[in-house]
LONUVO-21850 format. One record per residue (C-alpha): residue in one letter; x, y, z. Coordinates in pm, 1 decimal. Layout:
REM LONUVO-21850
residuo: A px: X py: Y pz: Z
...
//
This chain:
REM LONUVO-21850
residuo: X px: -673.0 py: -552.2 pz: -4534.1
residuo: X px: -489.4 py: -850.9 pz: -4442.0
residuo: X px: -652.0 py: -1148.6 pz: -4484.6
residuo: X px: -647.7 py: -1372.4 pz: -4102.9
residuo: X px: -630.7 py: -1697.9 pz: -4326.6
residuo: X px: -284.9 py: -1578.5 pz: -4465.1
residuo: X px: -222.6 py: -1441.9 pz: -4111.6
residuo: X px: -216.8 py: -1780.9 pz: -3986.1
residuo: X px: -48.0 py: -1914.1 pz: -4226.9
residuo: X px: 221.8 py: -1664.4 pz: -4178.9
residuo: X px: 219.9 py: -1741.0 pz: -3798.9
residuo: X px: 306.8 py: -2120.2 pz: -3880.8
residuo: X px: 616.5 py: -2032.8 pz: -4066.9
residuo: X px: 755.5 py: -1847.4 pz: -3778.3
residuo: X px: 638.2 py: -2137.1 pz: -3519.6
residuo: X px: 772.9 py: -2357.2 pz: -3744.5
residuo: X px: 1076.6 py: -2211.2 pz: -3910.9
residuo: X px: 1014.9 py: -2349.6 pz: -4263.3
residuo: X px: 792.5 py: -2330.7 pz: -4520.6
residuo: X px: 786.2 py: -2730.5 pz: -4474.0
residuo: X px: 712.9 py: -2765.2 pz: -4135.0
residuo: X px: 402.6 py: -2444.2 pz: -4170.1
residuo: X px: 237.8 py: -2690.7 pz: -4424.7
residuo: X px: 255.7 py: -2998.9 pz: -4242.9
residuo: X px: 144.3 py: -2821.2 pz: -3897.0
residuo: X px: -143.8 py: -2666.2 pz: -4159.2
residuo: X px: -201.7 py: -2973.2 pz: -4309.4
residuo: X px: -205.1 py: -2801.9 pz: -4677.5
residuo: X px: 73.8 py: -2844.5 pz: -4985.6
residuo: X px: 441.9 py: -2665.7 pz: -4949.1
residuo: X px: 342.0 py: -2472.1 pz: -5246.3
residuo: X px: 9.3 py: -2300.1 pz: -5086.9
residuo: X px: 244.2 py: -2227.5 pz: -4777.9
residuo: X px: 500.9 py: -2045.5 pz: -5030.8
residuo: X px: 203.4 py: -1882.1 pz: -5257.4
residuo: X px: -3.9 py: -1704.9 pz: -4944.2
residuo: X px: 363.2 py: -1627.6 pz: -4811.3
residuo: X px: 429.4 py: -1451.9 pz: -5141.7
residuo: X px: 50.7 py: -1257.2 pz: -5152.9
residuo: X px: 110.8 py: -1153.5 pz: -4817.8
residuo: X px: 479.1 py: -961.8 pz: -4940.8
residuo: X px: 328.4 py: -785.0 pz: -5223.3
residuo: X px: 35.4 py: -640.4 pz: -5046.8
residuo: X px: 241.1 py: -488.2 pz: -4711.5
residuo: X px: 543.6 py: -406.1 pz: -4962.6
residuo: X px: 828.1 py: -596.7 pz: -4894.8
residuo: X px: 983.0 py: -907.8 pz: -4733.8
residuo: X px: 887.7 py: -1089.2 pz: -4460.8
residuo: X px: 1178.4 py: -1388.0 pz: -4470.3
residuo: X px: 1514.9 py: -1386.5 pz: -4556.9
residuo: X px: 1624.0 py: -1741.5 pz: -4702.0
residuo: X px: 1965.4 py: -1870.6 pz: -4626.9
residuo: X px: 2168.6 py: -2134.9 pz: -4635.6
residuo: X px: 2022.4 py: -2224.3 pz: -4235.9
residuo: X px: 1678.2 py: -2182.0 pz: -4355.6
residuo: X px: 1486.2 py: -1918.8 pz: -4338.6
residuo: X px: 1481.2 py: -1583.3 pz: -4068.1
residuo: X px: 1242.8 py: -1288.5 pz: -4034.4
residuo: X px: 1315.1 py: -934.5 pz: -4159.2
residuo: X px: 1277.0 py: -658.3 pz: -3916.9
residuo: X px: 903.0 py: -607.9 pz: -4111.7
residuo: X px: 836.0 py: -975.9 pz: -4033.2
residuo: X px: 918.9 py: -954.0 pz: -3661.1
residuo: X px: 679.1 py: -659.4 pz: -3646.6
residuo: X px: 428.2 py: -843.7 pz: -3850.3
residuo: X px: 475.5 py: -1160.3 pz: -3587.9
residuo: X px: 382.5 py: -966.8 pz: -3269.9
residuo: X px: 99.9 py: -837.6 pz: -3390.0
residuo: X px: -57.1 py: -1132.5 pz: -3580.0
residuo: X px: 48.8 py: -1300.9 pz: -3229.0
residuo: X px: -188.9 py: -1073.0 pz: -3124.8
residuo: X px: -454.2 py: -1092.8 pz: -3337.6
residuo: X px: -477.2 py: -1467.3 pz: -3283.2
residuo: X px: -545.2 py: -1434.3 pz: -2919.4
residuo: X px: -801.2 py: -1152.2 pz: -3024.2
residuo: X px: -1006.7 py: -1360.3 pz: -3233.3
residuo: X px: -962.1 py: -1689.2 pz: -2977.2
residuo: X px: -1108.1 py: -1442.6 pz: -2744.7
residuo: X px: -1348.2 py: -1325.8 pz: -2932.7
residuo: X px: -1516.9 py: -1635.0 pz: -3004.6
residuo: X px: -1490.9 py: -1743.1 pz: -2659.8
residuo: X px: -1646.2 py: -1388.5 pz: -2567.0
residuo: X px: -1965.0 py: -1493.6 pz: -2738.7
residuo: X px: -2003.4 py: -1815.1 pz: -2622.2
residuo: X px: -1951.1 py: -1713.9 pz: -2251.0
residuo: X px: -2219.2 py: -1429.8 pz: -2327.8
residuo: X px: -2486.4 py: -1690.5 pz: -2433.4
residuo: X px: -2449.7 py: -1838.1 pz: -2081.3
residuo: X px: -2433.5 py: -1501.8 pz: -1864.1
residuo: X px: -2083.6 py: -1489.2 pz: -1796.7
residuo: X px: -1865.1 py: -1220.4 pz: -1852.8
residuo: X px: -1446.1 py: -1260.7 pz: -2040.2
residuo: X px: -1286.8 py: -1390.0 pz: -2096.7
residuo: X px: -996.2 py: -1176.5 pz: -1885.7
residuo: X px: -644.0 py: -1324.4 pz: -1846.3
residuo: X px: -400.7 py: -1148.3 pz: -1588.7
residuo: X px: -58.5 py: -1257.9 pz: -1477.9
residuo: X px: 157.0 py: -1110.9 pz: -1212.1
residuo: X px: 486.6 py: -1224.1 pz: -1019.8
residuo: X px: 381.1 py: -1426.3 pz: -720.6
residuo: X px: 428.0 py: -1183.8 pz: -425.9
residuo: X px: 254.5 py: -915.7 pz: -645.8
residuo: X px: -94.7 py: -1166.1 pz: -740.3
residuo: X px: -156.9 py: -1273.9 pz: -329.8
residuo: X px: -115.6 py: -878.0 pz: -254.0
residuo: X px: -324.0 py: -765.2 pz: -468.7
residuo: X px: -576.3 py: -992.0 pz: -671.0
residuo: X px: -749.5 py: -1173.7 pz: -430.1
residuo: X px: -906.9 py: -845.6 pz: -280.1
residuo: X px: -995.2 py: -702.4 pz: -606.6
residuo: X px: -1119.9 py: -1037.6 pz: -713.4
residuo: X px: -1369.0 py: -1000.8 pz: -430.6
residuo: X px: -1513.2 py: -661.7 pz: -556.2
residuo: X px: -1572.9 py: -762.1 pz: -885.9
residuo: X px: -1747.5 py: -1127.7 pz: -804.6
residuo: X px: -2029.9 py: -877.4 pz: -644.5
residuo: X px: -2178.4 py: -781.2 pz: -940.9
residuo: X px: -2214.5 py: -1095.5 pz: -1156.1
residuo: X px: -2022.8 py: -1426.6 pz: -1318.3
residuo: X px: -1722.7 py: -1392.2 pz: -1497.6
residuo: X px: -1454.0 py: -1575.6 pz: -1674.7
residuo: X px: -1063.7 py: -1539.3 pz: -1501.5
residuo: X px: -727.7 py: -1631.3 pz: -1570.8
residuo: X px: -445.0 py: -1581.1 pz: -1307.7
residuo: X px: -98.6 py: -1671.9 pz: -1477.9
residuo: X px: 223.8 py: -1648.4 pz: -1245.1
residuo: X px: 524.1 py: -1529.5 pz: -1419.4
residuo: X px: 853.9 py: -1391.7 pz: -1357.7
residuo: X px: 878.8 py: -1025.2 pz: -1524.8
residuo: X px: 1030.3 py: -1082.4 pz: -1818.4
residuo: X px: 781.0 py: -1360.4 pz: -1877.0
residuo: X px: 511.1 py: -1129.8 pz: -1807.6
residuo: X px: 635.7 py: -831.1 pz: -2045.0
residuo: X px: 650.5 py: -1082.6 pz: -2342.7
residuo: X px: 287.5 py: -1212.0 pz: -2284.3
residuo: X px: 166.2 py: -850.5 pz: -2261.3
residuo: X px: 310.2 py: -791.4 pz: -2574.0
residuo: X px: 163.8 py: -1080.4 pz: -2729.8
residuo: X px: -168.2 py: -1053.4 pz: -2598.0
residuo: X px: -221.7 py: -1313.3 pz: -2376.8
residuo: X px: -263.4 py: -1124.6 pz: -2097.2
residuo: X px: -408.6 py: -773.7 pz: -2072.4
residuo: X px: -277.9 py: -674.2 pz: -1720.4
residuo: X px: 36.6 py: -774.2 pz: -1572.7
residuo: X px: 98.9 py: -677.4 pz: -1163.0
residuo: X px: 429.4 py: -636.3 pz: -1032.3
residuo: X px: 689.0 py: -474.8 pz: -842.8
residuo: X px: 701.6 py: -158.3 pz: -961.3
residuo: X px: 972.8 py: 154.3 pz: -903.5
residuo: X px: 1299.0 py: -23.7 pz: -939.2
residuo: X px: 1338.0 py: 67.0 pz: -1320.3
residuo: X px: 1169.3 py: 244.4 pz: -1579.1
residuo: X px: 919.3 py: 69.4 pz: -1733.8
residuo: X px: 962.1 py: -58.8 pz: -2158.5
residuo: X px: 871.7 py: 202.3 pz: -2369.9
residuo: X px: 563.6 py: 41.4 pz: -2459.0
residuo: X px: 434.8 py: -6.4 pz: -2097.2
residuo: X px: 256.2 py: 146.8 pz: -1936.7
residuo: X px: 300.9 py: 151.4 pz: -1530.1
residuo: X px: 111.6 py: 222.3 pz: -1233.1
residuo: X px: 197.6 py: 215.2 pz: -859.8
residuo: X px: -126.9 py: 129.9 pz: -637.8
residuo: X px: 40.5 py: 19.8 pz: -260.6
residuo: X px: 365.1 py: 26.6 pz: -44.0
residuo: X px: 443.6 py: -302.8 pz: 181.6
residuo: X px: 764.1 py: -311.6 pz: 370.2
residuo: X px: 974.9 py: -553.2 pz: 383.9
residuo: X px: 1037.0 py: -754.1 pz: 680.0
residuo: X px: 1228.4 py: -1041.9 pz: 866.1
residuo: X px: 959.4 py: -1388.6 pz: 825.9
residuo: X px: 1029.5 py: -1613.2 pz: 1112.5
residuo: X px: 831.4 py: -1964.0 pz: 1259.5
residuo: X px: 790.1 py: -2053.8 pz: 1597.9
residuo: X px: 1119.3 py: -2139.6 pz: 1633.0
residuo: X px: 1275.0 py: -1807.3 pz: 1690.9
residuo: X px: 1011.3 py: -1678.2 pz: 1927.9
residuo: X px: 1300.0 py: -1529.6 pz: 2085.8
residuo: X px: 1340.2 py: -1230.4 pz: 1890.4
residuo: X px: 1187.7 py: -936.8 pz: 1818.5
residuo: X px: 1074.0 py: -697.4 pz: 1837.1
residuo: X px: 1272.2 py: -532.9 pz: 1609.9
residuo: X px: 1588.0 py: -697.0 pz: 1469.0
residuo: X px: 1883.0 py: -582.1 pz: 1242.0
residuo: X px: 2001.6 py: -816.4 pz: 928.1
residuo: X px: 2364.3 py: -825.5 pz: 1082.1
residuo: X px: 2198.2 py: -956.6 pz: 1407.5
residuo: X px: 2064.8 py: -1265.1 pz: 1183.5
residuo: X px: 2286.3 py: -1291.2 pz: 856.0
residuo: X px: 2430.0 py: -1572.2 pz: 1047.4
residuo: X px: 2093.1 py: -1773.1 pz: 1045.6
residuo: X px: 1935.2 py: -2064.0 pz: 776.6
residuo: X px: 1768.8 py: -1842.8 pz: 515.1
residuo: X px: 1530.8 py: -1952.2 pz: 232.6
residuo: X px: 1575.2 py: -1685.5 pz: -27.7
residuo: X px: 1487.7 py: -1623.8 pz: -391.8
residuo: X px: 1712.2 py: -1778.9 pz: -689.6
residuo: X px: 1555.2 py: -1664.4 pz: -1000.1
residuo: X px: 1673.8 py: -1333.4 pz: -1104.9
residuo: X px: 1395.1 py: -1057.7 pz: -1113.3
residuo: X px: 1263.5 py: -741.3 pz: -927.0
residuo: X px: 1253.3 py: -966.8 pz: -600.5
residuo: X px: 1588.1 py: -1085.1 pz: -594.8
residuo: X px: 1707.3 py: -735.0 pz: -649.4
residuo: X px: 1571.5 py: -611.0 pz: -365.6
residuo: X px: 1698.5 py: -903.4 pz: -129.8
residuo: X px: 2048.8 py: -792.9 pz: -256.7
residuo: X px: 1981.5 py: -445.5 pz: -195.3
residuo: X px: 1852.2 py: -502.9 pz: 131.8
residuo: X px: 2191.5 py: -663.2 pz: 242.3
residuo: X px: 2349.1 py: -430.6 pz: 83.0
residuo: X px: 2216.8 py: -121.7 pz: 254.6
residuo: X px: 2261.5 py: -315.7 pz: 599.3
residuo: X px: 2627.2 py: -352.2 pz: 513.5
residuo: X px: 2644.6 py: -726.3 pz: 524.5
residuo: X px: 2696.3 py: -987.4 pz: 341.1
residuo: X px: 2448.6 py: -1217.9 pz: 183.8
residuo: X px: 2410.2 py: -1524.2 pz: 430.5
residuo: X px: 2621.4 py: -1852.4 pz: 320.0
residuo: X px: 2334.6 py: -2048.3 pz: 476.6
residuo: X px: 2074.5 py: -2020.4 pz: 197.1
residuo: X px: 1787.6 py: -2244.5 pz: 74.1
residuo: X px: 1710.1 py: -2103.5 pz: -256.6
residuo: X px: 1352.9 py: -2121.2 pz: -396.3
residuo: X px: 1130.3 py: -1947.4 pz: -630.1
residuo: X px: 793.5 py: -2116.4 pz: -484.3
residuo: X px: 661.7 py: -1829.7 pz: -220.7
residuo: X px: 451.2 py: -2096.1 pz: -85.1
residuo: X px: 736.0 py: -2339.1 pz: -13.5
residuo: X px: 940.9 py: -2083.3 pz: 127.8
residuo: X px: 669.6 py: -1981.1 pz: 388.4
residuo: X px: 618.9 py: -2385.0 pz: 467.2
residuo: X px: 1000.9 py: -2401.3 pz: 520.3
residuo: X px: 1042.1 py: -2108.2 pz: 769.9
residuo: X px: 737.0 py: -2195.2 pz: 973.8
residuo: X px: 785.7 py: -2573.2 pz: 967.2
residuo: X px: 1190.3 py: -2511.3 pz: 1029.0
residuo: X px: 1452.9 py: -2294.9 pz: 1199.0
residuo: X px: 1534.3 py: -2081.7 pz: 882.4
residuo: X px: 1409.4 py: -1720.5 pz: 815.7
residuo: X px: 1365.6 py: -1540.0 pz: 467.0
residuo: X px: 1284.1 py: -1148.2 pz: 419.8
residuo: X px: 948.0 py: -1058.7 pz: 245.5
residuo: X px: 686.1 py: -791.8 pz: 235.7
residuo: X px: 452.3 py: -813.7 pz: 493.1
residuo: X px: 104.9 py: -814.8 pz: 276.3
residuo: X px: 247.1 py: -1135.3 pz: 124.9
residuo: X px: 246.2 py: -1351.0 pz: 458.2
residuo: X px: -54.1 py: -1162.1 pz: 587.8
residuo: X px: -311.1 py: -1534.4 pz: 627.3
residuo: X px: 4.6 py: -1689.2 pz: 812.4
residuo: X px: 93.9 py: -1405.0 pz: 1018.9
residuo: X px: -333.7 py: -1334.0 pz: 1117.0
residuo: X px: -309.7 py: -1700.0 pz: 1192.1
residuo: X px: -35.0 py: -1697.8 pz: 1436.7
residuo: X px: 175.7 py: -1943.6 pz: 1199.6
residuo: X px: 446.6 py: -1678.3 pz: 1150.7
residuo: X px: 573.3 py: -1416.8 pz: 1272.0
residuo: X px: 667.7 py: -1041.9 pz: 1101.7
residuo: X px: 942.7 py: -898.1 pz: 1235.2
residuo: X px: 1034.7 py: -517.9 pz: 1131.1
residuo: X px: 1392.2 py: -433.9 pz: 1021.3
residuo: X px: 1553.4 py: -127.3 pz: 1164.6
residuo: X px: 1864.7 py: -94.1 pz: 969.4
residuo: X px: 1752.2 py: -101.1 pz: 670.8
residuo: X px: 1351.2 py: 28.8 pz: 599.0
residuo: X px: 1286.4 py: -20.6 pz: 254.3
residuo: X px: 947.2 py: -110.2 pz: 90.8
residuo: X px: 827.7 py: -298.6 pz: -148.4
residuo: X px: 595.5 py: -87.3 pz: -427.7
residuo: X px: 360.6 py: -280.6 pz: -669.6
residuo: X px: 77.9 py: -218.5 pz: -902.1
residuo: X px: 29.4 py: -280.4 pz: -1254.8
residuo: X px: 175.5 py: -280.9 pz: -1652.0
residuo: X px: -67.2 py: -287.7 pz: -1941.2
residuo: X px: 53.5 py: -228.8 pz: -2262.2
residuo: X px: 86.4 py: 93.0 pz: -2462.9
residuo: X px: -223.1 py: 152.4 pz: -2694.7
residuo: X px: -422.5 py: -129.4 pz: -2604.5
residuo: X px: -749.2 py: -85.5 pz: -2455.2
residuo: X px: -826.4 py: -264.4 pz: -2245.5
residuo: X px: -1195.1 py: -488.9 pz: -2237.1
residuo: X px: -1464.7 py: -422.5 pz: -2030.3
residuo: X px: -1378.7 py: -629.7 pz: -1769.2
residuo: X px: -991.2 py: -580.7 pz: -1778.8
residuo: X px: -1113.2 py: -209.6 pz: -1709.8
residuo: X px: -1294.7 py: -296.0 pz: -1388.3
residuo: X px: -1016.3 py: -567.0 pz: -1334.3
residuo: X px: -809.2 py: -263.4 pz: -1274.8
residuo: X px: -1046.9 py: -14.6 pz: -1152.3
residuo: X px: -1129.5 py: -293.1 pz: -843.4
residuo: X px: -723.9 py: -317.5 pz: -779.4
residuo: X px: -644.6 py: 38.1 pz: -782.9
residuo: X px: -965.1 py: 87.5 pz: -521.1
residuo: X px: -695.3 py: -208.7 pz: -277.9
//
């Protein structure tokens, strides 16, 4: 049994990349650093560090060590903060992240079947995906919801589809004019606000211009922010492309307008990762039971 005081100790090194800079951040003696460092080779069997002229570098063992006393740190946080929250009623704590077009899909609603039964403690992180996959792994978030289908998921994901949306052309007042069905050669030549970070989104914005045979439009905005993009396009002249579900407030409000492609009809498919072996808490278990009922 590994001791969680050596654990932590352990944990510093890495954060730190010295046996120096683990005592200071610990507040304890170089030599305690180096002696729990030592304790903790013998008893799993081998090295943890290789020392070098640059300092020091985990083994393979110590990289496999580091994920899963990453892991046990957020497990005992949790813990504690489990206890505490049961002494006042309230259930967690639960920490989810998603990519942004993926959360306002699908979190709110399942948000709202959950806060019918009682109190509870909630966490909504936005990440890109490979953000997301690392703080799975790491266990700082138990459930991660994205865009699912365009590649196989890590080996040590697990993933679930739960709803199609289809993409469409988002446009403001300002082109009232079209509709109601338009093809992405008709308006390549249009302002556009679309994404810049690379990811599962901007994939499928290429591949939608792609299948349309056209070009990517020269007149681009690019931005990341989902909620500046809509602000642009309804405040503005310029269009973007997204699924429907994640403009549905603006478009039930009459602030923008939907308009379906017909050259190219391809859908967006999202639902969930969790990781591989983990169970999941209670509530991360009726987290996901509430989304998959969407």
């Amino acid at each position: 049994m590994i001791d969680p005081r050596i654990l932590r100790t352990f944990l510093a090194v890495c954060r730190e990349g010295s046996i120096s800079g683990a005592a200071r951040w610990l507040n304890i003696s170089q030599p305690s650093v180096s002696v729990a460092i030592a304790q903790l080779e013998r008893s799993l069997g081998g090295g943890l560090f290789e020392r070098g002229r640059q300092g020091i570098s985990r083994t393979p063992a110590g990289e496999a060590l580091l994920r899963r006393a990453e892991m046990m740190e957020v497990l005992l946080a949790d813990a504690e903060e489990a206890v505490a929250l049961a002494r006042t009623g309230i259930r967690g704590p639960l920490r989810i992240g998603g990519t942004p077009g993926a959360l306002v899909s699908l979190v709110p609603s399942a948000i709202a079947r959950m806060e019918r039964a009682d109190h509870m403690a909630l966490t909504v992180i936005e990440q890109a995906d490979a953000q997301l996959t690392d703080l799975l792994r790491r266990g700082e978030i138990e459930v991660a919801v994205v865009t699912t289908g365009l590649e196989p998921p890590p080996s040590d994901m697990i993933e679930r589809s739960i709803a199609r949306d289809p993409f469409s052309l988002i446009v403001g007042r300002a082109h009232a004019h079209l509709g109601p069905v338009v093809s992405l050669k008709e308006v390549a030549s249009l302002g556009w606000v679309l994404p810049q970070a690379a990811g599962a989104f901007h994939r499928q914005i290429d591949a939608l211009f792609l299948a349309a045979e056209t070009t990517l439009p020269a007149d681009v905005i690019r931005c990341d922010s989902l909620l500046t993009s809509k602000a642009i396009v309804r405040r503005g002249k310029r269009v973007t492309v997204l699924p429907r579900g994640v403009v549905e407030a603006e478009l039930s409000m009459g602030l923008l307008r939907a308009i379906p492609i017909a050259d190219v009809p391809i859908t967006r498919t999202i639902g969930i990762r969790t990781l591989a072996g983990r169970q999941l808490s209670e509530l991360g278990s009726q987290f996901v039971a509430a989304i998959v009922a969407d």
